[in-house]
C-alpha positions as CSV (number, residue, x, y, z in Angstrom):
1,X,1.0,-22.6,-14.8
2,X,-2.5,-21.0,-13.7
3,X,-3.5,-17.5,-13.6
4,X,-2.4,-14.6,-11.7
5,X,-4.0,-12.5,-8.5
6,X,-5.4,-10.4,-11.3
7,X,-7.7,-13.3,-12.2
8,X,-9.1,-13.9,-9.5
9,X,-12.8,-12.5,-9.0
10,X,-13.0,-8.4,-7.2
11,X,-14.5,-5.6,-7.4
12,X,-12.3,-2.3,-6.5
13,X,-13.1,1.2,-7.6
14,X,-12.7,4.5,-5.6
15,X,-13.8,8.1,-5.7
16,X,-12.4,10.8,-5.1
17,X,-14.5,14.5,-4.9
18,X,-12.8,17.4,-4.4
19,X,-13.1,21.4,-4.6
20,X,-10.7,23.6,-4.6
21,X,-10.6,27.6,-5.0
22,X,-8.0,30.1,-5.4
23,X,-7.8,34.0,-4.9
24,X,-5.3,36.9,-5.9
25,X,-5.0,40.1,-4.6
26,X,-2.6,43.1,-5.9
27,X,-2.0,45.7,-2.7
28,X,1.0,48.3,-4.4
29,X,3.6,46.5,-4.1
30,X,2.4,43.5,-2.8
31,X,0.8,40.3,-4.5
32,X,-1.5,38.0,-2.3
33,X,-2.6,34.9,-2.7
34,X,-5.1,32.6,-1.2
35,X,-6.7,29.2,-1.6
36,X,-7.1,25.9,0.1
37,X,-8.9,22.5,-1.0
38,X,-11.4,19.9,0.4
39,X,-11.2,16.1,-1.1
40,X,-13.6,13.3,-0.2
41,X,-12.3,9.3,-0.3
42,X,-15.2,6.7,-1.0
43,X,-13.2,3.0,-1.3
44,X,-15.5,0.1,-1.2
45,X,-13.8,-3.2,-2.3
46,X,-14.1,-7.0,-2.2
47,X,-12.2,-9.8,-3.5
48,X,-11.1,-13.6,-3.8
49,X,-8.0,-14.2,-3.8
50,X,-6.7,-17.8,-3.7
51,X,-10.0,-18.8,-4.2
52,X,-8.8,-21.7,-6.5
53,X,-5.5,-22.7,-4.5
54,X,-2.3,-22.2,-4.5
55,X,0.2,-25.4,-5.7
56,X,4.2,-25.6,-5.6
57,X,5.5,-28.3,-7.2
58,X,9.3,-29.3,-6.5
59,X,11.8,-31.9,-7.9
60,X,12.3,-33.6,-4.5
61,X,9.3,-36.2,-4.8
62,X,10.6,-37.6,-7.5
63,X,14.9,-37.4,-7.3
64,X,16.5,-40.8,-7.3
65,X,17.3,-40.8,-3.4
66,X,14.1,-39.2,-2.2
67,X,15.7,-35.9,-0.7
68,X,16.5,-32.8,-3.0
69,X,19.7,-34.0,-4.7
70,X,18.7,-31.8,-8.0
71,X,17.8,-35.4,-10.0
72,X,13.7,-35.1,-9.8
73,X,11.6,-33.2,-12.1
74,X,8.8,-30.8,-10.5
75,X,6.5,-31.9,-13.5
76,X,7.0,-35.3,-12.6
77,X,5.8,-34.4,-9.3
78,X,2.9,-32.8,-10.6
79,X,1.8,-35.3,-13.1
80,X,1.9,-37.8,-9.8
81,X,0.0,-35.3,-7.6
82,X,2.6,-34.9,-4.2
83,X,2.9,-31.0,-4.2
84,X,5.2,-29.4,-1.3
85,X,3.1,-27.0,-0.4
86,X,-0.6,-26.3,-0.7
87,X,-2.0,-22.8,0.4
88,X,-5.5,-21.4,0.3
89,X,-7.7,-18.6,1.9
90,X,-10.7,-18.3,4.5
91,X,-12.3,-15.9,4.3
92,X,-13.4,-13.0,2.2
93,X,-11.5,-9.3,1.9
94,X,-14.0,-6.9,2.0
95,X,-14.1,-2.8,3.2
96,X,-16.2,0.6,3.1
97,X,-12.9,3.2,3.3
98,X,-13.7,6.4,4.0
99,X,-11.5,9.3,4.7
100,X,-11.4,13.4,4.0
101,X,-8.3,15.6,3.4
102,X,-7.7,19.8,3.4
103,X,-5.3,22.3,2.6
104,X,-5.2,26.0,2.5
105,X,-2.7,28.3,2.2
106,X,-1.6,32.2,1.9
107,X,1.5,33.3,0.0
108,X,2.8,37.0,-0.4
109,X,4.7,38.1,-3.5
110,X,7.2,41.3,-2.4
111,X,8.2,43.7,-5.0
112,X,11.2,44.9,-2.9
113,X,13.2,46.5,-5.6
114,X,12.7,46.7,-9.6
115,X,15.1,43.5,-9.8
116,X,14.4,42.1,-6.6
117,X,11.2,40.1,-5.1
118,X,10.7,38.3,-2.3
119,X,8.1,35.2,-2.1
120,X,6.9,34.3,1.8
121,X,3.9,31.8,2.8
122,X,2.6,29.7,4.5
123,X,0.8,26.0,3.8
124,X,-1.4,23.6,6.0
125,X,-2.6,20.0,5.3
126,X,-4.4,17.3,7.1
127,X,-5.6,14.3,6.3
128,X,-8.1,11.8,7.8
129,X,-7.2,8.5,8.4
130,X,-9.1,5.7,6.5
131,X,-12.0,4.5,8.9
132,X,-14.8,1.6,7.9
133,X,-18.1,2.5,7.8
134,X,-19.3,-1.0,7.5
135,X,-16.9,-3.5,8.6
136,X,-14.2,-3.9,11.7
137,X,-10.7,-2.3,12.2
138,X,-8.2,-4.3,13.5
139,X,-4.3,-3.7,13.9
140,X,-1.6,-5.4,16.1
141,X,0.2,-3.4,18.2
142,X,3.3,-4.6,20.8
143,X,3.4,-3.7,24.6
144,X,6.4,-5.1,26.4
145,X,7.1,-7.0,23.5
146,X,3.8,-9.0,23.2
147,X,1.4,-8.7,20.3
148,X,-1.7,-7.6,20.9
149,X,-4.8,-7.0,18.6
150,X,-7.4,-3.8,18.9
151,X,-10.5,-2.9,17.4
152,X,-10.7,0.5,15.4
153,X,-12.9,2.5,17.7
154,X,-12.7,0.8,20.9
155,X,-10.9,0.6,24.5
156,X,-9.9,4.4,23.3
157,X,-8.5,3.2,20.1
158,X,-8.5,5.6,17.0
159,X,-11.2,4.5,14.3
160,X,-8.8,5.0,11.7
161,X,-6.4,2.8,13.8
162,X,-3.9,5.8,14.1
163,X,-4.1,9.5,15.4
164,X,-3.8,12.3,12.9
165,X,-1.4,14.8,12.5
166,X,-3.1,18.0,13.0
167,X,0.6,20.3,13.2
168,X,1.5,19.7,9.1
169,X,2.3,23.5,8.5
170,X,4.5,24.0,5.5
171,X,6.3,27.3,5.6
172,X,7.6,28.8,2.2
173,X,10.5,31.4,1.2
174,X,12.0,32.4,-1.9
175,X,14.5,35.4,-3.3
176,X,14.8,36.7,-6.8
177,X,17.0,38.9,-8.5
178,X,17.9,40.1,-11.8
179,X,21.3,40.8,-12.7
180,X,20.4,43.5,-15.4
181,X,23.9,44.0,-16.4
182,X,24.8,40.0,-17.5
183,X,20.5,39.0,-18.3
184,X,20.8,36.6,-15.0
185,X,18.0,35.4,-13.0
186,X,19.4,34.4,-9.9
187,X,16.3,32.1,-7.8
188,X,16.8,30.4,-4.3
189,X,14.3,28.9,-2.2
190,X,13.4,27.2,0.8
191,X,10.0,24.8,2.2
192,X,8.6,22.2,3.8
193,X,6.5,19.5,2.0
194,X,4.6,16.7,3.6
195,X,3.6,13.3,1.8
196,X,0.6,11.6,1.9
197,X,-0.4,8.8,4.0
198,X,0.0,5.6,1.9
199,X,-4.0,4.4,1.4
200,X,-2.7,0.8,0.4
201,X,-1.9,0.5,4.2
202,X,-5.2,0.1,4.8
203,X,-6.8,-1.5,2.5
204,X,-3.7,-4.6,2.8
205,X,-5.3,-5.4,6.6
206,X,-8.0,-6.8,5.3
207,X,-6.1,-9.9,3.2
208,X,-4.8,-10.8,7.0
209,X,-6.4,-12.1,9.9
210,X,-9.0,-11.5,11.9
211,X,-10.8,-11.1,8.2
212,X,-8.8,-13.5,6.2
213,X,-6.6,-16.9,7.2
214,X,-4.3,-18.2,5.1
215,X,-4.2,-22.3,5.4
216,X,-0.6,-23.1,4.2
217,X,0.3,-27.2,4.0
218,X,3.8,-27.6,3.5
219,X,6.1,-31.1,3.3
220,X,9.6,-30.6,3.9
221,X,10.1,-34.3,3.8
222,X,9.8,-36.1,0.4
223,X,8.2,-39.1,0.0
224,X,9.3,-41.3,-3.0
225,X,7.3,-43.2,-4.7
226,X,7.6,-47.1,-5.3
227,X,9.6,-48.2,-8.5
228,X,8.3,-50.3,-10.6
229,X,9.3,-53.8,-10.9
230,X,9.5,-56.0,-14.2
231,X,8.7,-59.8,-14.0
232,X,12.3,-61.4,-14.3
233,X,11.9,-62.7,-17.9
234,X,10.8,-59.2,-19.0
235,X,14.3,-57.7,-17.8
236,X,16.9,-56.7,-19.9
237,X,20.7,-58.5,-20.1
């Protein structure tokens, strides 16, 4: 019963401005390529969530022996008001996210033969990592097994609480030939792609401490509740 996360009351939206340019050049027998891209991440966001509470009911208040023996009803136990666990949320989830990303890259197209050409090139990414503008980054990190919590930006800590990777070069080949005789393209190729950094990963530390706390109340013990009793003349033979 109750609504759903998406209920609750935020406000999310994100940009994302890029340019990007291309340019080809035909040298005899050769075909060059060129171009490269520049994006631009603005993600503000705040939210409630929990901001109602968060209610399990179970059967075990109300089972005939007072432990979970499968007899109770959890709508009993909701009707008489003993949930087994009660959850809610300090605190407010809130960020300014911003982050950059480029590429650029050169390709060569070889015309080695009238049925034969050769594709070589070269790519390069990086990306940014996600840094506040506005509020604190935190992360957890372990040394000699012990947590321990940093700020973005301090003690020598990254702002974007990681270091980039500034050696993502993608190298490129490829080989085609026509078999004239049958009508048979013939391709193979070879590369190296990177993936993206997962944004999500950011914006997910802010529904955890320092910036939010999660109270959690839970009962592993049920209670049961007093029977009734009829007056003696009222009970049934």
């Amino acid at each position: 019963m109750g609504d759903t996360y998406a209920a609750t009351p935020m406000r999310a939206w994100d940009t994302t401005v890029e340019g990007r340019d291309s340019l080809n050049w035909q040298h005899g027998r050769h075909s060059f390529k060129f171009g490269g891209s520049f994006r631009r991440y603005i993600w503000p966001m705040w939210g409630f969530f929990q901001n109602r509470g968060y209610y399990q009911f179970t059967n075990g208040y109300t089972s005939q022996t007072g432990t979970n023996d499968g007899t109770g009803s959890a709508l009993a136990s909701f009707l008489l008001g003993l949930p087994a666990v009660k959850q809610r949320q300090a605190g407010i989830p809130q960020m300014q996210l911003r982050a950059w990303s480029t590429d650029a890259f050169v390709q060569d197209s070889f015309q080695i033969t009238r049925n034969t050409t050769i594709e070589t090139g070269v790519r390069y990414e990086y990306a940014s990592p996600l840094h506040d503008i506005a509020y604190t980054n935190t992360n957890i990190i372990f040394e000699n097994g012990t947590p321990r919590i940093f700020i973005g930006g301090q003690n020598g800590f990254p702002s974007g609480l990681m270091y980039s990777n500034k050696h993502n070069f993608a190298p490129r080949f490829g080989i085609s030939h026509h078999f004239t005789n049958v009508g048979l393209v013939l391709h193979a190729a070879y590369g190296i792609f990177f993936t993206p950094v997962d944004l999500n990963t950011w914006c997910n530390q802010r529904h955890n401490v320092p910036f939010v706390f999660p109270e959690t109340s839970s009962l592993t013990t049920s209670i049961r509740p007093p029977r009734c009793s009829m007056p003696p003349q009222q009970r049934l033979r």
